[in-house]
N, C-alpha and C positions, 0 to 999 in steps of 0.2 A: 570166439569168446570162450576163456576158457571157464569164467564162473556164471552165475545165477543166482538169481533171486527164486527162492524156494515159498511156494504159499502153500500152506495148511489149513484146513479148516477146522474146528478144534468145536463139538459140540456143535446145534444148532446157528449160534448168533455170532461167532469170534471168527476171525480170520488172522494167522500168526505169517510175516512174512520175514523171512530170513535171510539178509544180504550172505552169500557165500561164494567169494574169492579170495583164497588163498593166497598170503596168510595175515592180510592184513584189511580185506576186505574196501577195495579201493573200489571207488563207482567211473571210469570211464565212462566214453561214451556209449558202447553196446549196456554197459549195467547200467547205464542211466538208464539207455529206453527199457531195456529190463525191468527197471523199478518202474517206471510209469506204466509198463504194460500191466503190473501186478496190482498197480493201486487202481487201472484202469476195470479189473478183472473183479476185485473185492467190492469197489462201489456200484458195479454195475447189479449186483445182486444184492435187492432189499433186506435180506435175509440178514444179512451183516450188519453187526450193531455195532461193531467195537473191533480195533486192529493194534494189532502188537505186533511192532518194529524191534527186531534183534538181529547179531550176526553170529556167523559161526567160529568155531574156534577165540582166538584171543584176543580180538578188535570187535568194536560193534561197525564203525566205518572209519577209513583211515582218508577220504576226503577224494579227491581227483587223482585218477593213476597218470604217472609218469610217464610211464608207456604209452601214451596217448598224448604227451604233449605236444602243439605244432610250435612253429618256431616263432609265429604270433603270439605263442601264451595262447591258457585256459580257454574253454570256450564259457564264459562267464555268462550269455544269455543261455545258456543247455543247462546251465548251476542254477540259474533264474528261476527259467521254467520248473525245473525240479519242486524248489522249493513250494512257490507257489501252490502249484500239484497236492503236495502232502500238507502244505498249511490248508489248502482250501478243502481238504475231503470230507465229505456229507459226517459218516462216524468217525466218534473220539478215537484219535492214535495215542497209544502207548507204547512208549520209547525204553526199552530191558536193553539198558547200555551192560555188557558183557564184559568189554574190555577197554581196548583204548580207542577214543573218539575227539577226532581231531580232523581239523580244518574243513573243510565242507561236511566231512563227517559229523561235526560238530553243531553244524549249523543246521543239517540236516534232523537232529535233535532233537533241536530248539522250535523247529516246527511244528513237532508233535505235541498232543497236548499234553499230558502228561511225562514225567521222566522217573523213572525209580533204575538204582542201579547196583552192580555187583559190589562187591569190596575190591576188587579188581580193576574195576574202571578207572580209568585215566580221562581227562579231558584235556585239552590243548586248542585255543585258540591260537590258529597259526600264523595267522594272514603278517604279521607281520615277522613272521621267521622267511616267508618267502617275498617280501617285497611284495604283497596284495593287502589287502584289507577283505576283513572277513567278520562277520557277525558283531558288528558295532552297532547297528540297528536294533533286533532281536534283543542280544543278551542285557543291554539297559533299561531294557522294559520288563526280566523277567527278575532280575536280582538286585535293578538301582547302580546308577552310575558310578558309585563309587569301588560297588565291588565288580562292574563287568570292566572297570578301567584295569582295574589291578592284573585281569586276566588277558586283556585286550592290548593291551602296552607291553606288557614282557612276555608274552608267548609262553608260560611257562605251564608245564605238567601240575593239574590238579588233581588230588584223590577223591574218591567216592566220598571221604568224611567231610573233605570242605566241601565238594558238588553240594550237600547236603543241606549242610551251614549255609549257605551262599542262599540257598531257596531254591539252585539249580534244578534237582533230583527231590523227591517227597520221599523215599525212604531207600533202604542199602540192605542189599541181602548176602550172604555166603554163595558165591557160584553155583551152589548145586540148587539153590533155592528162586533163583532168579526169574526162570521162565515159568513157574509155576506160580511165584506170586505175581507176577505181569499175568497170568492167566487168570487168577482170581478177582485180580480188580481187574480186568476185561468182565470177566460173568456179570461182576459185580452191576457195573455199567450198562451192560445188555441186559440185563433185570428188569430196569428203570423203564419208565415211559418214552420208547422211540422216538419218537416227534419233538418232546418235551426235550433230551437230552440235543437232538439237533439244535432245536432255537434255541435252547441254554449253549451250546457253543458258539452258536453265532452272537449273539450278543457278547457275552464274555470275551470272544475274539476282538470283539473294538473296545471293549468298553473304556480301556486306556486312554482312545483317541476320541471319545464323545463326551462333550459334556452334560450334567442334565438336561437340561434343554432339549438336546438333541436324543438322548439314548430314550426320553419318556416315551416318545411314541411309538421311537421303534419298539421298545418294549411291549406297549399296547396293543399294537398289531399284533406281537407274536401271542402274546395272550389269545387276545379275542379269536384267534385263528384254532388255541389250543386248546380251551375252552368248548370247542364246538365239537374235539372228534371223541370217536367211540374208545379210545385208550382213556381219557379224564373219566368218563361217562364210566367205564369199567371201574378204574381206579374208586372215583365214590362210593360204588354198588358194593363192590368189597370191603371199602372202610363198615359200610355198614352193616354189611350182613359177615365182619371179622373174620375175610378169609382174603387170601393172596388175589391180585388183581394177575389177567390174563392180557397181555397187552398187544396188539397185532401187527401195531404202526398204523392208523387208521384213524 
């Protein structure tokens, strides 16, 4: 394998993970388990509160390497799993799309919670440039059907301005500026009450797919569960004696 995924730990709470395969950063199958190994590596330690997904050089992911293709076509459950993986991780992912991001790359994005991006970034929904179908699920839940059709039907290169417009990405920075504002709204995040920010993603993650009915209790639970640990308990003691709350995940 000639590339890797690069993890950094960046200050106490952030973990930064850098797909890098030259030069277009393709995830085969050794960088797939590459990636899983590194998301396997960050969650395993509590310590991490927050993870920032980048690549190097001019692409952030350019989707499944060619090089790797069998004559069956993609391994589309190893794409699966992927996803999965990075959708389901304990701490919020931030997506510092670099460059161009397209086809699994794409999707691979759309996973994360958050997306902020370069002026440089490109996005492309491919699946129908190669006779696949690709992020038809995801992207209508994140921008509304009418703008993930426009992307999902013509395959066509978008810029960081419309990513932005669209709701895709929450802000767009100058290249030089990219990984350090992805690192600040990481801080930002790992600031925040641990436990708290977990069940605020877990709920948030469905909330699409529940109705009241349904989301009230879950909600209740995560409450009453949050309610109980020494991070709220902190949190209070600070609001009232007006100083910074020390939060341990606890």
């Amino acid at each position: 394998m000639s590339g890797t995924v690069h993890v950094e730990r960046i200050g106490a709470h952030i973990a930064l993970l850098e797909i890098d395969n030259p030069p277009m950063n393709p995830l085969g199958l050794e960088m797939r388990a590459a990636f899983m190994a590194a998301l396997d590596q960050v969650e395993a330690d509590e310590t991490v509160r927050a993870i920032v997904v980048t690549g190097a050089g001019r692409a952030f992911c350019s989707g499944d390497d060619l090089k790797d293709a069998r004559p069956e076509g993609e391994d589309l459950a190893g794409w699966g799993q992927l996803f999965d993986r990075l959708d389901g991780v304990r701490a919020p992912v931030i997506a510092a799309v670099n460059g161009w991001c397209l086809g699994g790359g794409f999707e691979l994005s759309l996973c994360c919670d958050i997306r902020i991006a370069s002026t440089e970034a490109r996005f492309v929904c491919a699946g129908v440039n190669v006779g696949l179908m690709a992020s038809a699920w995801r992207l209508p839940r994140l921008i509304g059907v009418s703008r993930a059709k426009s992307m999902l039907l013509t395959g066509l290169p978008q810029d960081a301005e419309t990513a932005e417009r669209f709701g895709l990405v929450t802000a767009v920075h100058p290249p030089q500026d990219l990984r350090a504002a992805a690192v600040a709204l990481a801080e930002r995040i790992a600031s925040r009450a641990p436990l708290s920010v977990e069940a605020t993603k877990r709920i948030a993650g469905r909330a699409t797919d529940l109705s009241p009915e349904a989301a009230a209790p879950l909600q209740a639970r995560e409450l009453d569960r949050l309610r109980r640990t020494n991070d709220h308990k902190a949190a209070v003691k600070a609001f009232r004696e007006k100083t910074e709350p020390v939060f341990t995940r606890s």
